[in-house]
N, C-alpha and C positions, 0 to 999 in steps of 0.2 A: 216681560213688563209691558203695560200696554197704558196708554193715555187716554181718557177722554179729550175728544178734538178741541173742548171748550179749554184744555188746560192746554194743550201746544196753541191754542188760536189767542190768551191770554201774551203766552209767552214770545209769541210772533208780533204781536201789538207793542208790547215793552221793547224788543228787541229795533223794530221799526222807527218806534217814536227817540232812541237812542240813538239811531245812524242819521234820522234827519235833522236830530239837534247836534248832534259833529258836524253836521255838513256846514254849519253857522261858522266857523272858526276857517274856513277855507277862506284864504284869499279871495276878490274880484279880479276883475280882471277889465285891465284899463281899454275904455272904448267897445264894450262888450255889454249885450243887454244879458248876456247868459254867462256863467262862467262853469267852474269845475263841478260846485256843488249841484248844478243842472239833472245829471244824472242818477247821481245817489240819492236827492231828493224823487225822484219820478220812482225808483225801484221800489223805496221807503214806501211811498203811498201805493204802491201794488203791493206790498208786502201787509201794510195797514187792512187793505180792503180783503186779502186771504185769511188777513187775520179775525179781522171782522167775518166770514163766511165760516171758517169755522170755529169760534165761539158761539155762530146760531146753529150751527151743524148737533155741536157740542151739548148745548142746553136742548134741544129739540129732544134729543136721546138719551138726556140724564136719568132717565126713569128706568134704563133698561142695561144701560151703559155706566159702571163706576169711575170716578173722577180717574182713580189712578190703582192697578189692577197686577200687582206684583206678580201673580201667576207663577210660571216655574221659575223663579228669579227667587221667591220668598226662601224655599228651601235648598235652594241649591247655591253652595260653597265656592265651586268652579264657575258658576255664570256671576256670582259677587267678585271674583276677582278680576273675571274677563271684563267685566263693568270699569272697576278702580280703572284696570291697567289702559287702557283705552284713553279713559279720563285723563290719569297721568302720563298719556304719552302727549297728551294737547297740549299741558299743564308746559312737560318737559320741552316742549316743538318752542313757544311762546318765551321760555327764558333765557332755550339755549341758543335757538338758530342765531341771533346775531354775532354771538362768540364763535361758536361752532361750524356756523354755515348752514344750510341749507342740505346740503348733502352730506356730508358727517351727520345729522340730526336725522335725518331721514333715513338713511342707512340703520342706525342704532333700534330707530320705531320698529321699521319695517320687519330687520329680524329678529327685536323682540318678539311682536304680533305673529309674526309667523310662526317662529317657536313654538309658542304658545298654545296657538290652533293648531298643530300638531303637524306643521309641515316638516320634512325632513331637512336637517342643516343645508347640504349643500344645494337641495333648490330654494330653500328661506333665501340664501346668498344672493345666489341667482335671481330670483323673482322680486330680490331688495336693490340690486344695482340694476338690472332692467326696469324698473319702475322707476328708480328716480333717476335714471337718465332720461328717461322719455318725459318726467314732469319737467325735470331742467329744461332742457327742448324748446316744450309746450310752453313755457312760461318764458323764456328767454327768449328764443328765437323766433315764434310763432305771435307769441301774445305783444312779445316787448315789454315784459313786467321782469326787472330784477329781481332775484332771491338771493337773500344773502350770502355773500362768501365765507365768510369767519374767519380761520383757520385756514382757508384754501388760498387767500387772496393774493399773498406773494407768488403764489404759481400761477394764478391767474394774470397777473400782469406782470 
């Protein structure tokens, strides 16, 4: 499946003008000429202006290049589902991780997706609890962004 740039650069635009109008609802912050929303606004307009670059990328090449270009996705059964199930593991990550955690959610994805792509169980395992211990990690330790506990939170404290 393939895109013309004009329709990801459309959809980078919408997605842009969405995050810098959340950023309105962030606190100020007292004595402060800048506050939280500083940052997520500055990405937002680099994100506008890529967006902007490729909707002229996009229309530049409409003549030769179709908006949107199923390719071997149209006839094929196994890459429609590899599509869904992808989608539905975002779908699932977003309703479940605050019940669940972070890592119970992630573990579940991971060796689903691996299953799938035809890795074998016992490195699916493997290569699902290495991965998200190094996210946990990276995100906890490195970054200092929590991800949710859920389920794990009494063992956690």
């Amino acid at each position: 499946m393939r895109f013309n740039d004009a329709v990801i650069g459309v959809v980078l635009i919408l997605f842009a003008l969405a995050e810098i109008a959340y950023t309105w609802t962030f606190p100020a912050l007292y004595g402060q000429q800048f506050g939280p929303d500083l940052f997520p606004i500055v990405i937002g307009i680099g994100l506008l202006a890529c967006g902007a670059v490729l909707v002229a990328s996009g229309l530049s090449s409409r003549g030769t290049v179709p908006l949107v270009d199923l390719g071997q996705l149209a006839g094929n059964r196994g890459a429609w589902i590899n599509l869904i199930l992808i989608v539905a593991a975002l779908v699932f990550y977003i309703l479940a991780s605050d019940v669940l955690g972070f890592i119970p959610s992630s573990l579940v994805i991971l060796i689903t997706l691996f299953l799938r792509f035809g890795v074998g169980v016992v490195p699916a395992v493997a290569l699902a609890a290495v991965t998200t211990f190094v996210i946990q990690q990276v995100f906890a330790g490195l970054l200092l962004v929590p991800l949710p506990w859920g389920i794990l939170q009494p063992i956690m404290w």
